[in-house]
N, C-alpha and C positions, 0 to 999 in steps of 0.2 A: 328340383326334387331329387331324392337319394334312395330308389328303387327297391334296391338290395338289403335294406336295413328295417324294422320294427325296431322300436323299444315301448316296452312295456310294463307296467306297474300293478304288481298282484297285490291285491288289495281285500282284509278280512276282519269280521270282527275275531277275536281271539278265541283261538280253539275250534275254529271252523273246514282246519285241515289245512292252510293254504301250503306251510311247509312240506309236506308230505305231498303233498301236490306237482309242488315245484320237483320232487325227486323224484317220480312218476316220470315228468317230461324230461327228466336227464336220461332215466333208464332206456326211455324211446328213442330218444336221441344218439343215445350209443356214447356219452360223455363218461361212461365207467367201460375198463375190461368187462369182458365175462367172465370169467373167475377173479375179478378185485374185490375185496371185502370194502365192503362200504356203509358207515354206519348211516343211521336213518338219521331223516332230519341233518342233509349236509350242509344246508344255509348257514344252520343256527349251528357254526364254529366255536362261538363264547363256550364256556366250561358255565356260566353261569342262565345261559340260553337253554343248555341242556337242562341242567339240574331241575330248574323252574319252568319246563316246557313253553316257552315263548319264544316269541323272535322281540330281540330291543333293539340291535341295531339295523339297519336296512342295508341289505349287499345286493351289488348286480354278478349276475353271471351271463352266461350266453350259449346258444344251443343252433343250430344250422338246419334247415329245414330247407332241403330242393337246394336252388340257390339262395336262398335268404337267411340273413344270420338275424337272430330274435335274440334282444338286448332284455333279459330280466330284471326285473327289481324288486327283490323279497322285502316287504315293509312289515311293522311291529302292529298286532292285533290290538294292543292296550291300551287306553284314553293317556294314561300317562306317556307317553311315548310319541302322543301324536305330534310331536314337532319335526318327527321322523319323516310322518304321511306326508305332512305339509312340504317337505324339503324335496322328496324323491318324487313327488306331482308336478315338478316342476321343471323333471328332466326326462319324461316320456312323454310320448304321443298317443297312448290311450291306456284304458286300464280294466283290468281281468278282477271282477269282485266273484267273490267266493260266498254260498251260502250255504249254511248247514240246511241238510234236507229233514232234518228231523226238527231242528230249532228255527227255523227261518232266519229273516234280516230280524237283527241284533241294537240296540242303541249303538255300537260302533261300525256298524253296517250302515246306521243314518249319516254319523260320523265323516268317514271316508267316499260316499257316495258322492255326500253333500258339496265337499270339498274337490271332489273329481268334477262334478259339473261347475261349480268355481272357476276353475281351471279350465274350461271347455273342454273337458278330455270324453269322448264316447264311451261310455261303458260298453262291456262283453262279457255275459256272465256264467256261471259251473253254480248248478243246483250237487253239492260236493256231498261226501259219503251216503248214495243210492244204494247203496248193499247194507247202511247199520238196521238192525234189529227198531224198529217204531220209524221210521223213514217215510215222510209223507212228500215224494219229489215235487208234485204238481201244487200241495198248497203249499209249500215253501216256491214256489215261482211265484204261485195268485199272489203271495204276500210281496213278495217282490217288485211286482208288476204295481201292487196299492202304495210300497213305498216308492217308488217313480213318481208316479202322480201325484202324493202328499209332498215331495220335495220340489214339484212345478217341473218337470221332464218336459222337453219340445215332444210336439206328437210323433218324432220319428224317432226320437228315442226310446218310447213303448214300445217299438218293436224292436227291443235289444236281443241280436243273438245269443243265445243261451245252450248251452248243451248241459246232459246229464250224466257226471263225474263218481269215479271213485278215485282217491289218491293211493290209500292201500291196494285196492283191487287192479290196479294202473292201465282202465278203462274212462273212455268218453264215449257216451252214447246220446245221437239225434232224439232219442225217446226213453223214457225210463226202462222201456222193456225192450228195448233192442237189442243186437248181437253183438255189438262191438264188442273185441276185447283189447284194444289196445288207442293208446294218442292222438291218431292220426289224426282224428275231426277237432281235438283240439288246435291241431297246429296249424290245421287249416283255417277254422277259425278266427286265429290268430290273424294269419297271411292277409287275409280278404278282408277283415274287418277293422285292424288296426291297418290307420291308414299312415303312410311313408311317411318321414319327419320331414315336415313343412320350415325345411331352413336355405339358404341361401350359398352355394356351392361356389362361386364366383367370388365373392365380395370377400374382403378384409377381415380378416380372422376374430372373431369373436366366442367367447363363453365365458357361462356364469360358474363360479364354483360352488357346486351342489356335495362333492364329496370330499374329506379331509383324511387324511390316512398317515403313518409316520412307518417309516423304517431305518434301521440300525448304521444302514450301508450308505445310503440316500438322503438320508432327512425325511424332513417335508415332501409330503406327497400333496395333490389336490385333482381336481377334474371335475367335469360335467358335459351333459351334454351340447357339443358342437354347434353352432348357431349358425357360423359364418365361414367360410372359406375353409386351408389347408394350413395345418402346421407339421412343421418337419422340427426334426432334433439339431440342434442350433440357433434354431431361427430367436431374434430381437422383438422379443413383445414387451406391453407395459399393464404393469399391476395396477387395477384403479380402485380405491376402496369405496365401498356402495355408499357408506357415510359423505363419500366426498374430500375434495383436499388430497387425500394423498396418491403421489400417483410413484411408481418406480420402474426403471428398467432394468430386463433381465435374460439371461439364455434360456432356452430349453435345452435340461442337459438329459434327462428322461423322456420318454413319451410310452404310453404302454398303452393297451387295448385288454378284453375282457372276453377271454377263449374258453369256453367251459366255465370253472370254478376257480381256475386261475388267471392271474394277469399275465399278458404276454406282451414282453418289449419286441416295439414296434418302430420305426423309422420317423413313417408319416403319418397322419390321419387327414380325415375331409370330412366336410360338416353332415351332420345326421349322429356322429359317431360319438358312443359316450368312452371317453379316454381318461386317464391318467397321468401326470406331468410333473417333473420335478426338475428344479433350480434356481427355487425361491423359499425362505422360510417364513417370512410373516403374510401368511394366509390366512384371509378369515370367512366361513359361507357367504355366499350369497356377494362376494368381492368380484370385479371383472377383469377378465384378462383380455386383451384385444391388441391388433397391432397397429404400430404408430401413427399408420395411415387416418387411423381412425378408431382414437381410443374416447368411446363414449361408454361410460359405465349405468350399468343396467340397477333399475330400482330391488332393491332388497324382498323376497318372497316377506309376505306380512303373516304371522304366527299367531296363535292365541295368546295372549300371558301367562304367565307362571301367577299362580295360586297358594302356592307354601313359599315361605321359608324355613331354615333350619340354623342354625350356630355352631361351628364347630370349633371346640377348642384343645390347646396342647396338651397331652394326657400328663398332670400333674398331680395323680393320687400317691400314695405307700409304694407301691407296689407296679410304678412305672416302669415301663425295660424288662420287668420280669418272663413278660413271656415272648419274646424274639424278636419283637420290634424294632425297626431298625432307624425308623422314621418318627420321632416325636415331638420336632420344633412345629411349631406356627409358621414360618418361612417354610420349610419342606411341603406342609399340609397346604397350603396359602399353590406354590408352584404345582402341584398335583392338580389339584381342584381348577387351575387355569389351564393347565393343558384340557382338562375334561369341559371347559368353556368355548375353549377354540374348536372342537369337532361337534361339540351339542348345541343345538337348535336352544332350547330351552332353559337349560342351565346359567344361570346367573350368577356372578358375584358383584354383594355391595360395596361398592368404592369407598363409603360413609360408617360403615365398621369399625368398630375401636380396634386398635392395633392388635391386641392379642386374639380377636374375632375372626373369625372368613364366614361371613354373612351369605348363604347359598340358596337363590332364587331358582324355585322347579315348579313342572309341572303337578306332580303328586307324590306321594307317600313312597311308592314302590320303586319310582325313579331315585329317589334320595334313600333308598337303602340298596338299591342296585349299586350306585356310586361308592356306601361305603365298604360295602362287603367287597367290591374288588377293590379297595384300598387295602382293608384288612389284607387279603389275599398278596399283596404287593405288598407286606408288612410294614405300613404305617399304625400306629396308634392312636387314638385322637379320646374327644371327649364329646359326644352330641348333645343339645339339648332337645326339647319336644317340640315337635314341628308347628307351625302357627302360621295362619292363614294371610293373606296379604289384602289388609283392610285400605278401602279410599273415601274419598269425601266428594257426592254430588254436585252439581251445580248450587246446591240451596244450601250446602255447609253438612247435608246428614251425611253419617254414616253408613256405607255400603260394604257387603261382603260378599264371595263369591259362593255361588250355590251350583247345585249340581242334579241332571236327572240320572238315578237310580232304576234299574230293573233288575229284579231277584224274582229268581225260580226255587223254588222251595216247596218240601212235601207240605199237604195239608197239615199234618199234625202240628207242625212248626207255627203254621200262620201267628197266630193270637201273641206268641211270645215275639218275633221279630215284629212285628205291629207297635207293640206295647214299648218296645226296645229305640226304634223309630222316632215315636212320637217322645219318648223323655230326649231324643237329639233333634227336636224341632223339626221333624219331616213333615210334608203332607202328602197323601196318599192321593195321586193322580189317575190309577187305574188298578184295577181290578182281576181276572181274566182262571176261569181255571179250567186246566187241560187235563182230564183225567184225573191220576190222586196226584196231582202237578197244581202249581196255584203262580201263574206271576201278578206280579205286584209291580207296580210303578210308583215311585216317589220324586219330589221334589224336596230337596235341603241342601243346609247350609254345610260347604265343605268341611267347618269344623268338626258338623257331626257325622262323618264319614271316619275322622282320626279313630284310629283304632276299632273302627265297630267290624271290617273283616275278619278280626280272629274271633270278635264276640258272636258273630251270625256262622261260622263254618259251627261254634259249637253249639248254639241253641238249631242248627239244622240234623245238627250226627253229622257232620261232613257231607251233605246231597246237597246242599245250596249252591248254590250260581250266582254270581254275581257280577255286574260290572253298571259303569257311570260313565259320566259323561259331562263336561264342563258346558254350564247353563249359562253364563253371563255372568253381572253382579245385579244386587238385589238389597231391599231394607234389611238393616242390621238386627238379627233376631235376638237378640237379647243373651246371656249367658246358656252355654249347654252343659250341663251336668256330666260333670269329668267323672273316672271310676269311683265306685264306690267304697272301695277299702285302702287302708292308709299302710302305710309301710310297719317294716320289722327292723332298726336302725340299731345296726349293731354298735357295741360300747367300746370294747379296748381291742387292736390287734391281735391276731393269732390264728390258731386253726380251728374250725369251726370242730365241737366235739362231741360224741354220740351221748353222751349227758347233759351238753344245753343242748340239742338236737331233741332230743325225749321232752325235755320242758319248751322249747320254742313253739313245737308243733301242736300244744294246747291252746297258742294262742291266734295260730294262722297258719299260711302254707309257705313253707321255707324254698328256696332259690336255687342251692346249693346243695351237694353232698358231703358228706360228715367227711374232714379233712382240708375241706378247701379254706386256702390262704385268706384271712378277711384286714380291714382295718377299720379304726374309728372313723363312724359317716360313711359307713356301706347299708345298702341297702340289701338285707340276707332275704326277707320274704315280705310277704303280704299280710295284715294282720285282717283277723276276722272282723272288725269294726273299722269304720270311717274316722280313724284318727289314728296318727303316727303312737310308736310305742317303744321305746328304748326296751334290749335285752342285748344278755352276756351270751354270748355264743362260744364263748372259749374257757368256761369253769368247767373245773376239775372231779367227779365223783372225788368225796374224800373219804380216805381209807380208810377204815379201826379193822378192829383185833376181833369185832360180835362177828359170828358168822348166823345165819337164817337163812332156811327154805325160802320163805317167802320173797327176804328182800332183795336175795338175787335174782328175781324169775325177769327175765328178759323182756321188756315193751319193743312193740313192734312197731318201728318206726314207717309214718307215712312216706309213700316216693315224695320226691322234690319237684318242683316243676320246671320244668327247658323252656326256655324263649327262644323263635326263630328270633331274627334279627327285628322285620318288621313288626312282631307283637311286642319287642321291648321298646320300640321307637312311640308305638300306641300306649304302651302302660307309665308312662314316663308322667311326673307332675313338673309344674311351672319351676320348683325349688329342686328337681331333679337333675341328675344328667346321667347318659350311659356311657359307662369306660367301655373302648371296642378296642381290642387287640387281637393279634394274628390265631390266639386259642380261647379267647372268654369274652364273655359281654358279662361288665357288670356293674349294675345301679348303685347310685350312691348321692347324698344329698350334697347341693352345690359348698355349700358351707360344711364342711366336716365337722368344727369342733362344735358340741352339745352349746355348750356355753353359749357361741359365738351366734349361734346358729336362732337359742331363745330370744339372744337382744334383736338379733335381724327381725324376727317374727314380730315381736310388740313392738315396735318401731312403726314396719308395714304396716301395722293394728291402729295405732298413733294418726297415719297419713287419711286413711282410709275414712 
């Protein structure tokens, strides 16, 4: 046994505080000055973590409490992400789930519970923000305590310790109306209930690599937690790969440990301890490191599948390189994307890809635009197309596809149109429930009809919808879903888009772009009001004469244009579509540019059909 040590994995459905949480227990801890400015939410370091208030990657820290140092591990709230949950369960000894006190346990509260008892890990649980305004502490436990038992909880796990949290208010209290004002009972709880990692102190050095990391100076980072014995900085171990066959030796020329929020180079380590290591570069999760005494490598943690893929190709429009791009072969985008495969759980590339392709197997929509927006960010260029579902075939030869359960909280007035919304994407409505002027709704459907329907439901709500999913299995192949409704605006010759075809475009739909912007033949400028493509000149000229009239100068007032985040153009995309991404624009355009080229492709396809 390894006495002096916890590690533990905080665990939440999204948005239920856990981050803020986690900075609560730094602040108790005394892991900042008192006068250090520290911004909130210190886990979630990404620039893109911020922006999007999520956690996507999982990071450990560590905090000291008496004598005991408490190993954290911030995991991502989001069903897309969970190859994250899955990776980081698998290097703790128990785990801290978080519930919102006003919303209770969540479909991804079933999620990471589910997969904690998997894991045999003890749940400890924070009934979390007890001070917001509608906060009901005690039925968000009773719900709590029903989902134990709905997911087959031993009887001693119903009496899971629980205390009553705030993350902002940086209180744990034994009872919702207690006097605490500060950590303490959390960390206590921690102490006594997370029990010491169950590893082997003696015996020949083992561990599995659960984390991947890279630096400038170093290389190759890797770690996990300690299984088996001591390692020192020099010492001869061997790389084994979980697949099998390969096996290599190597020094330890790093070894680092996890001091607060930082890593701190360390000598030695001993088992219980989750570390970091560097003097190798071909590392891949879930690979084992062990010394020669006794290198047996350890079976591979088992993950859900990935569900989309996606296509990404070299950006080859007019107007490639124009805006800073630094990055726009296929080789560059191809090396990018495999760096992002060697640290992610989930992410796949197809080997089976035609050569100008990088065919990219994910878990969801929001992972596959996390990916490109930090490429953008890293000034790559590319071209995606629309994400598609990853179909298989039964025992009996049918067709299977993956489905998903759905729970959306939405005002009443909304119901009947997300309903109606729903059911044209082959859902079925599994439950019911309404909470005040509050209504959830539960569905079951087909992943494909989730593509794009979160920008459609934030706007049939006003922005009060809630939403999140949950990967269901696969299931009979439901027939076609009825893609958007309106057909593009497909502009004709190169130029800049002009406040005179601008005045005539926007009679026929809603334009894309602002009056100026760079276009070419086979851009897509806007959306036409009717379900069918519509060629227009967006670069003609008012022509001059010599009449002058009151009337025919009087100014038309042009409609705004509409902005796409990143994921609503990934949703609004057709099969003959693709999105140009660069470092300042996203923009749509048909895979074939020239008109011509583009009719015979169509009645061809018309031909096969």
């Amino acid at each position: 046994m390894f006495p002096s040590v916890r590690n533990v994995g905080i665990i939440a459905h999204v948005d239920h505080g856990k981050t803020t949480l986690v900075d609560a227990i730094f602040r108790q801890a005394g892991i900042f000055r008192e006068n250090q400015h520290v911004q909130d939410r210190v886990m979630d370091s990404n620039d893109l973590e911020r922006e999007k208030g999520i956690t996507i990657l999982s990071k450990v820290a560590s905090v000291r409490y008496k004598d005991i140092k408490i190993n954290i591990v911030d995991t991502p709230g989001h069903a897309d992400f969970g190859g994250e949950v899955e990776r980081v369960l698998s290097m703790v000894d128990g785990v801290l789930l978080i519930v919102d006190a006003c919303e209770g346990p969540m479909p991804q509260t079933r999620f990471v519970l589910k997969k904690a008892f998997q894991n045999g890990l003890k749940p400890i649980v924070c009934i979390n923000k007890i001070d917001r305004d509608g906060a009901r502490p005690l039925d968000a436990y009773d719900k709590t305590l029903d989902l134990f038992i709905d997911l087959g909880a031993d009887e001693d796990d119903l009496f899971f310790p629980h205390l009553y949290t705030s993350g902002s208010g940086g209180f744990a209290r034994v009872s919702p109306d207690g006097s605490e004002h500060d950590m303490r009972e959390l960390f206590e709880m921690i102490v006594n209930s997370v029990p010491p990692p169950d590893v082997d102190v003696e015996g020949p050095f083992q561990v599995q690599i659960n984390n991947l990391d890279y630096n400038d100076y170093v290389g190759r980072m890797f770690g996990g937690k300690v299984l088996r014995g001591t390692v020192k900085v020099g010492d001869r171990l061997q790389h084994l790969s979980s697949e099998g066959g390969r096996v290599a030796g190597f020094n330890v020329t790093k070894l680092w440990t996890y001091e607060g929020i930082q890593l701190k180079e360390i000598e030695s380590a001993s088992a219980g301890e989750i570390v970091m290591m560097a003097g190798l570069d071909n590392v891949l999760l879930f690979d084992t490191i062990a010394s020669p005494e006794d290198p047996t490598p350890l079976p591979a943690v088992e993950i859900e599948p990935s569900t989309l893929t996606m296509n990404f190709y070299p950006n080859n429009s007019p107007l490639a390189g124009r805006d800073g791009g630094k990055f726009l072969t296929i080789q560059k985008i191809r090396e990018r994307i495999a760096k992002e495969e060697a640290v992610s759980v989930s992410v796949k590339i197809d080997p089976d890809a035609p050569a100008d392709t990088v065919k990219v197997k994910a878990r969801g929509e929001l992972q596959l635009a996390i990916l490109i927006e930090t490429m953008r960010r890293e000034s790559f260029e590319m071209q995606i197309s629309r994400p598609q579902v990853i179909l298989r075939r039964n025992e009996a030869g049918e067709v299977e596809e993956p489905y998903e359960i759905v729970t959306l909280e939405l005002p009443d007035d909304s119901v009947g149109y997300v309903m109606e919304e729903l059911a044209r994407r082959k859902g079925e409505m599994r439950n019911m429930e309404q909470q005040g002027s509050t209504v959830r709704l539960e569905y079951h459907i087909p992943t494909r009809g989730l593509i794009g329907f979160r920008s459609n439901y934030l706007t049939l709500t006003r922005g009060l919808g809630i939403l999140s999913s949950l990967f269901d299995g696969y299931g009979p192949y439901k027939g076609e879903v009825a893609a958007r409704t309106q057909g593009s605006l497909i502009n004709k010759d190169p130029g800049k888009l002009t406040r005179y075809s601008y005045e005539n475009i926007q009679e026929r739909g809603t334009l894309f772009y602002p009056v100026g912007t760079e276009m070419y033949g086979g851009m897509v400028v806007g959306a036409n009001a009717r379900d069918e493509d519509m060629i227009v000149n967006g670069t003609n000229q008012k022509a001059a004469t010599n009449i002058r009239s009151a009337t025919s100068e009087a100014t038309t007032v042009l409609d705004p244009h509409k902005d796409f985040s990143l994921e609503q153009a990934l949703a609004w995309l057709r099969d003959d579509e693709l999105l140009e991404v660069t470092p300042k624009q996203l923009r749509f355009r048909k895979k074939i540019l020239d008109h011509s080229e583009r009719r015979v492709a169509e009645r061809r396809s018309e031909v096969t059909v």
